[in-house]
N, C-alpha and C positions, 0 to 999 in steps of 0.2 A: 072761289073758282067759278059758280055760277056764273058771275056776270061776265067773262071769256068765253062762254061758249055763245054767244050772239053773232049769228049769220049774219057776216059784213053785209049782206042786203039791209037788217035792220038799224044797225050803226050807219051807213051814209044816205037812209031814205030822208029826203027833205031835212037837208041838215040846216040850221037855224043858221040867220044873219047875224052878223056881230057888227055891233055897230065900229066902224072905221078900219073894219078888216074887209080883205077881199077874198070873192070866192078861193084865189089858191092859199090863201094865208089860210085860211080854213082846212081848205083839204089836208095842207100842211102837217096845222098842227095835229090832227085828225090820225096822219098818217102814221107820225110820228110816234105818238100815244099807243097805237096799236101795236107800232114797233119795240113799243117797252117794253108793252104786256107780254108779248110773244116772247120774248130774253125772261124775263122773268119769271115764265114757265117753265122757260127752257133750262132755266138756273135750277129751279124748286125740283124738277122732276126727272132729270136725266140723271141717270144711275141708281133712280130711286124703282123697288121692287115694288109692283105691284098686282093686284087682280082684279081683272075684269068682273063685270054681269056675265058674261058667256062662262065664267069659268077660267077662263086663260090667265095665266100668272108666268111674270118672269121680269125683267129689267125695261124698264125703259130706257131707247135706243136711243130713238127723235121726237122733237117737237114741229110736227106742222102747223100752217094757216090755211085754211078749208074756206074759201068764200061762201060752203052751203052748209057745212057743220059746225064753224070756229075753229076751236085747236083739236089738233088728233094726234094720236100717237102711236109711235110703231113699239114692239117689245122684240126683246131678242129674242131668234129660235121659233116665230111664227111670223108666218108670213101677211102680211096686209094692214089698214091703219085706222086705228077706232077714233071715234070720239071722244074728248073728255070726259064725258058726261055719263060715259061707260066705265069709269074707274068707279072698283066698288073698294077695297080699300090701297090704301098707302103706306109704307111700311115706315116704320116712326126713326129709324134712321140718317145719317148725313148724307145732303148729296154731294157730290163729287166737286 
């Protein structure tokens, strides 16, 4: 999961040339890529229990994209949206 929580600042800074593609085939595929990882967060982690560093424990609701944190998440029954990288564990469970 580390490599998801990357400030899309750092994923699209001076993105490299590929030879015989063009800048949007790039952003493209770029785009696309991100749009995986994001479903496939959103697959792994929604309905799955978990606890925060603060403390906080409960379900996860949603999977956001944060252009300044990566992915975040909301939990049921409190209000606001952490970052991944605030998940202290994950409940060994199926998700939904």
């Amino acid at each position: 999961m580390a490599s998801m929580h990357l400030p899309l600042g750092l994923i699209f800074t001076n993105p490299p040339a590929a030879k015989g593609m063009t800048m949007s085939d790039d952003w493209t595929k770029r785009a696309t890529n991100i749009l995986r990882e994001l479903h496939a967060a959103e697959t792994e982690l929604i309905g799955r229990g978990v606890i925060l560093t603060n403390g906080k424990a409960g379900t996860v609701d949603h999977v956001f994209l944060d252009e300044v944190h990566g992915l975040r998440i909301s939990i049921g029954g409190h209000d606001g949206k952490w970052p991944i990288s605030t998940l202290k564990l994950l409940d060994s469970g199926f998700a939904r």
